[in-house]
N, CA, C and O of each residue as an XYZ file, in Angstrom:
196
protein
N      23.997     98.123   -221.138
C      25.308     97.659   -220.772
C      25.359     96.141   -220.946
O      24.370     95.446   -220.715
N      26.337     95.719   -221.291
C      26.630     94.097   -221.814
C      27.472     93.663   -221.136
O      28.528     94.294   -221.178
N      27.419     92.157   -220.015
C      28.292     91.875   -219.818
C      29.233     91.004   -220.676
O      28.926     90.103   -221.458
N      30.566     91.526   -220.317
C      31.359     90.465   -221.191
C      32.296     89.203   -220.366
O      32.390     89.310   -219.143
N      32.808     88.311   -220.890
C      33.331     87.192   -219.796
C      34.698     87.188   -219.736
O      35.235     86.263   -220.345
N      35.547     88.115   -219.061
C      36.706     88.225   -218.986
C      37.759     87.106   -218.149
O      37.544     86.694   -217.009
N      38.797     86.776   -218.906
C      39.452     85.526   -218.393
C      40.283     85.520   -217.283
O      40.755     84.542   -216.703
N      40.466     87.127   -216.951
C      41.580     87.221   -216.240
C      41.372     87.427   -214.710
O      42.016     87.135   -213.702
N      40.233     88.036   -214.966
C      39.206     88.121   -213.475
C      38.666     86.546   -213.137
O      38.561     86.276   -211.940
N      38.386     85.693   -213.932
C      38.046     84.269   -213.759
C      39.203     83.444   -212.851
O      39.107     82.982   -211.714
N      40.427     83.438   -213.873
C      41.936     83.268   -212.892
C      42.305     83.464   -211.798
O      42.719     82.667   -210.956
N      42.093     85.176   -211.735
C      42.298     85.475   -210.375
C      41.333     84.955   -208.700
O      41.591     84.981   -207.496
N      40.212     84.541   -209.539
C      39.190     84.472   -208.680
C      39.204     82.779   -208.170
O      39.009     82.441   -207.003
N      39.547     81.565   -209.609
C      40.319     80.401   -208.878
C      41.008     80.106   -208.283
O      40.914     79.097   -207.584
N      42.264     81.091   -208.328
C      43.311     81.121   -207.712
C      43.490     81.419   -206.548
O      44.388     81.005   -205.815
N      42.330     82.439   -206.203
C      41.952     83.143   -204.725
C      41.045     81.791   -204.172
O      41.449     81.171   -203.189
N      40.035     81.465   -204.742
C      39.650     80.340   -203.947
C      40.482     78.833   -203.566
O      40.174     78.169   -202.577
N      41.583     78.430   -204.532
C      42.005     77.415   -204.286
C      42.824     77.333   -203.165
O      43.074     76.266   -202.604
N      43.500     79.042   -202.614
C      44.006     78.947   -201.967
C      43.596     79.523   -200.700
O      44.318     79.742   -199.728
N      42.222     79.765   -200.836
C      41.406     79.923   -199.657
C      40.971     78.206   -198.998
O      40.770     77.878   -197.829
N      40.939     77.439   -200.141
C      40.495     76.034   -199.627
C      41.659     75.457   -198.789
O      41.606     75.104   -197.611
N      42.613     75.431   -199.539
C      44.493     74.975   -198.963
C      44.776     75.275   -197.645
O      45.404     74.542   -196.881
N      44.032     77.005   -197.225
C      44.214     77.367   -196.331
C      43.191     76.702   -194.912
O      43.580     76.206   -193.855
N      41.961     76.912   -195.357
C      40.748     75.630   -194.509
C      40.773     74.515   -194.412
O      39.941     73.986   -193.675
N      41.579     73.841   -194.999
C      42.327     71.965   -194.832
C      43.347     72.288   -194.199
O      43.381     71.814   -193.064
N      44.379     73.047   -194.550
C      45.596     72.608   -193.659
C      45.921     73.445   -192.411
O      46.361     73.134   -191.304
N      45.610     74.439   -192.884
C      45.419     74.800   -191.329
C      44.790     74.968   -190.286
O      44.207     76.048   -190.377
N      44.609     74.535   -189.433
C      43.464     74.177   -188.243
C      43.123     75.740   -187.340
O      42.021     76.219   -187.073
N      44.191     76.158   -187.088
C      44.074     77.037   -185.758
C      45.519     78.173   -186.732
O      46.197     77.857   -187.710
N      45.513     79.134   -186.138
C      46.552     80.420   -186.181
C      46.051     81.542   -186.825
O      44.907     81.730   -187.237
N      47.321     82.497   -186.885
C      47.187     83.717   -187.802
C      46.232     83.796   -188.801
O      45.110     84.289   -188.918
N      47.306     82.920   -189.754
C      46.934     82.797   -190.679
C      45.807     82.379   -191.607
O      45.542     82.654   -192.777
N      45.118     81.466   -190.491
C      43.800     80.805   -190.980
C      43.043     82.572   -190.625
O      42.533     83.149   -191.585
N      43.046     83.023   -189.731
C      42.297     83.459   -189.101
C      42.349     84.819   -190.155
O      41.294     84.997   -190.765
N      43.326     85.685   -190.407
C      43.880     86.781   -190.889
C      43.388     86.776   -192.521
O      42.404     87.427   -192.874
N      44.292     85.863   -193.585
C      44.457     85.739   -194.600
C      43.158     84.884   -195.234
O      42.656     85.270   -196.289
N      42.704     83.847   -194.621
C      41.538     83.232   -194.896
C      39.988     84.238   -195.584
O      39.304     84.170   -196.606
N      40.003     85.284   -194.093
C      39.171     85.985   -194.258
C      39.357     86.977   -195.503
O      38.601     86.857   -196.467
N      40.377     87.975   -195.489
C      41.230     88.417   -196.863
C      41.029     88.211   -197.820
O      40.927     89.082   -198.683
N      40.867     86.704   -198.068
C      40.880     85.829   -199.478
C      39.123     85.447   -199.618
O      38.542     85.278   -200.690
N      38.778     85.404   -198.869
C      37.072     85.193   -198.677
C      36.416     86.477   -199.183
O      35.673     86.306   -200.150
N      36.540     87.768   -198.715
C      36.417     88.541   -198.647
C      36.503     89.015   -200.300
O      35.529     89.220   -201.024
N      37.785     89.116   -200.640
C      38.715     89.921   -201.776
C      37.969     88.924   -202.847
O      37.376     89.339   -203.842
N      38.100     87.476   -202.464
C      36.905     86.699   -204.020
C      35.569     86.959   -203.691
O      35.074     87.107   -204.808
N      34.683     87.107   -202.896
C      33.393     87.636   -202.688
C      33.137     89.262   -203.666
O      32.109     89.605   -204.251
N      34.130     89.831   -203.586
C      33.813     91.482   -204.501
C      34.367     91.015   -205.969
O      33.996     91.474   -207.049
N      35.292     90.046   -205.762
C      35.666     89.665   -207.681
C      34.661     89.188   -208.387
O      34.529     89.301   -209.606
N      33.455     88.291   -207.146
C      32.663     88.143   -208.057
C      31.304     88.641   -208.605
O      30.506     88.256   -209.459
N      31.418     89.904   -207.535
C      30.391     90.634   -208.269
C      30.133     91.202   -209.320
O      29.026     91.712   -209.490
């Protein structure tokens, strides 16, 4: 089996982290840090396996 370097899984996976970072700077405390942070941690952790 060969891996190949697909661009679109790469995208998705910056895009998930940049806005996992956005989310750990600006927001301090709530839901959302708490909820969606993890989500996005999570969901790019299996993209990049």
């Amino acid at each position: 089996m060969k891996l190949r370097f697909n661009k679109t899984y790469v995208i998705i996976t910056i895009v998930l982290f940049i806005t996992e970072a956005l989310i750990a700077i600006y927001l301090k405390q709530g839901f959302i840090r708490h909820t969606f942070g993890d989500f996005f941690s999570g969901y790019t952790y299996l993209l990049l396996l």
